[in-house]
C-alpha positions in Angstrom: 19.6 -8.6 -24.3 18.7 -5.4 -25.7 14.7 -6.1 -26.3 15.4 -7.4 -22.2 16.6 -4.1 -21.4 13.8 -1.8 -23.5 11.0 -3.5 -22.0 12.8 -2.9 -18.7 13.3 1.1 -19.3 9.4 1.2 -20.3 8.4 -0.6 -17.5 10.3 1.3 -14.8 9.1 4.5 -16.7 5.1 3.8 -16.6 5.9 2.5 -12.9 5.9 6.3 -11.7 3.2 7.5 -14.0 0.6 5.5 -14.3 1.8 4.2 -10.3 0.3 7.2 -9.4 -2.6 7.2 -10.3 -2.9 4.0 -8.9 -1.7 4.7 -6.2 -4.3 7.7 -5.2 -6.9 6.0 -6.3 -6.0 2.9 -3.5 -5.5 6.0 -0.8 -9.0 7.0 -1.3 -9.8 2.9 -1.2 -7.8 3.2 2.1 -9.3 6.2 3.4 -12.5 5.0 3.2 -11.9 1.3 4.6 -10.3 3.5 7.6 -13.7 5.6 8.4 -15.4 2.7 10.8 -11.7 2.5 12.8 -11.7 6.1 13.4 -15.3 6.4 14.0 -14.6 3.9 17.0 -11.7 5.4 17.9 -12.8 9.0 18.0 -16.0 7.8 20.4 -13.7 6.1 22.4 -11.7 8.8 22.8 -14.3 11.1 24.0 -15.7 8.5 26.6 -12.2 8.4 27.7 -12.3 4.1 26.8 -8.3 3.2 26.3 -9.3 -0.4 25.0 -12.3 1.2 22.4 -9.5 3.3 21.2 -6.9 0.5 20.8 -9.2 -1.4 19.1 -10.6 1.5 16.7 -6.7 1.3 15.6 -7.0 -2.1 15.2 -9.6 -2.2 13.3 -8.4 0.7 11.2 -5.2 -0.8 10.2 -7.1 -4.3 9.3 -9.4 -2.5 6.8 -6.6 -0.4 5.5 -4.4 -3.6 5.3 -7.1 -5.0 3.1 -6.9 -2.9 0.8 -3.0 -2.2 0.8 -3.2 -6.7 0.5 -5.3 -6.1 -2.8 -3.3 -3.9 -4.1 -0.3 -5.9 -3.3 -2.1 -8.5 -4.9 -2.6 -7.0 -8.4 0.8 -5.7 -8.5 2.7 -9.4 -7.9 -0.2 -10.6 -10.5 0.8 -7.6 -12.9 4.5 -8.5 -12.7 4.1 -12.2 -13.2 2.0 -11.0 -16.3 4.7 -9.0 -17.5 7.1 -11.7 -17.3 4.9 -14.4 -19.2 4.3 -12.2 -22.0 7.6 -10.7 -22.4 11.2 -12.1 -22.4 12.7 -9.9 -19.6 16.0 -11.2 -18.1 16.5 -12.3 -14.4 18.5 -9.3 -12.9 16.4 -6.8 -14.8 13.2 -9.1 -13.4 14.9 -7.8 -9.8 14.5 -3.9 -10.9 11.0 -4.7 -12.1 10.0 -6.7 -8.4 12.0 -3.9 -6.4 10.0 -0.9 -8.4 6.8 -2.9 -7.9 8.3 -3.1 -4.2 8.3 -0.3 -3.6 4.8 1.1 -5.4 3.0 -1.2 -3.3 4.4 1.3 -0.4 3.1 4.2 -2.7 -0.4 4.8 -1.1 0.4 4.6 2.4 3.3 7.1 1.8 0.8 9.4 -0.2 -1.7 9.0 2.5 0.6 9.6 5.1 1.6 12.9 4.0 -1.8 14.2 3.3 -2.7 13.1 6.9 0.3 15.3 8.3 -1.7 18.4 6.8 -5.0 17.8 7.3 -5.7 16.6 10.8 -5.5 17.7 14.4 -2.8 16.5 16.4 -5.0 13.7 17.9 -6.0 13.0 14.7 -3.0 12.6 13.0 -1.0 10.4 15.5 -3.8 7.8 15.2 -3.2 8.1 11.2 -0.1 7.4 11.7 -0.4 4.3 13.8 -2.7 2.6 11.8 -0.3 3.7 8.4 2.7 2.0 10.0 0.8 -0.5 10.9 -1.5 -1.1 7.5 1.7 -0.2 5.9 3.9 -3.1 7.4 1.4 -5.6 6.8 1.0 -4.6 2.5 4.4 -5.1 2.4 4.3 -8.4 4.3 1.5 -9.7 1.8 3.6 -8.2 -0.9 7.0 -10.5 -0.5 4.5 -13.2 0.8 2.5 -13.1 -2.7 5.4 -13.0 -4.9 7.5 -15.5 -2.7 4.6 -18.2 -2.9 3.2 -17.5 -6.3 -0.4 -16.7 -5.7 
């Protein structure tokens, strides 16, 4: 019980550390997945095209999904390695999925906020589509990874 609980204090405690820097390296994955979206988008915009912008969101949020998927990915990977390796118990296993959880969420968040700075209004209300969108669907592939076991 106690080793259970130590290996669960130092994993929750590199989660927001070294999460981090995970995580902004994923939103500069993102950011760059997004430029061909917002490229579309933004030329749609200027010829005034309401179904070249819809779709420069749609494929914004794909390519961001992608990577948010990937990332999901490694974490459910990381966690099943975790638990392999070390004897954690099942309702500390639950802090350990739920802090994953919610680091998975990590780069959108951090992308979002940069976005509300640094952008036009235009700008920044496609951001934040294709965030809530990309964002929705990382957390869908994240419960979907860890529920099947992939």
């Amino acid at each position: 019980m106690a080793r259970s609980i130590v290996a669960t204090a130092l994993i929750l405690g590199f989660v927001p550390t070294l999460g981090y820097l995970a995580a902004g390296q994923v939103c500069f994955l993102m950011g760059f997945a997004n430029i061909p979206g917002f490229r579309m988008w933004r030329t749609a915009r200027v010829c005034k095209s309401a179904s070249g912008q819809w779709f420069g969101i749609i494929f914004g949020s794909l390519c961001q999904a992608v990577v948010g998927g990937a990332f999901a990915y490694l974490l459910v990977k990381l966690a099943r390695m975790i638990f392999t390796h070390i004897e954690i118990l099942s309702g500390f296993r639950w802090l350990i999925w739920g802090s994953f959880f919610l680091l998975a969420y990590g780069p959108i968040y951090m992308t979002r906020q940069a976005s509300r700075s640094s952008s036009e209004e235009a700008g920044r209300n496609y951001f934040m589509v294709t965030l809530a969108l990309s964002g929705l669907a990382t957390q869908v592939a994240y419960v979907y990874f860890a529920v099947t076991g992939s």
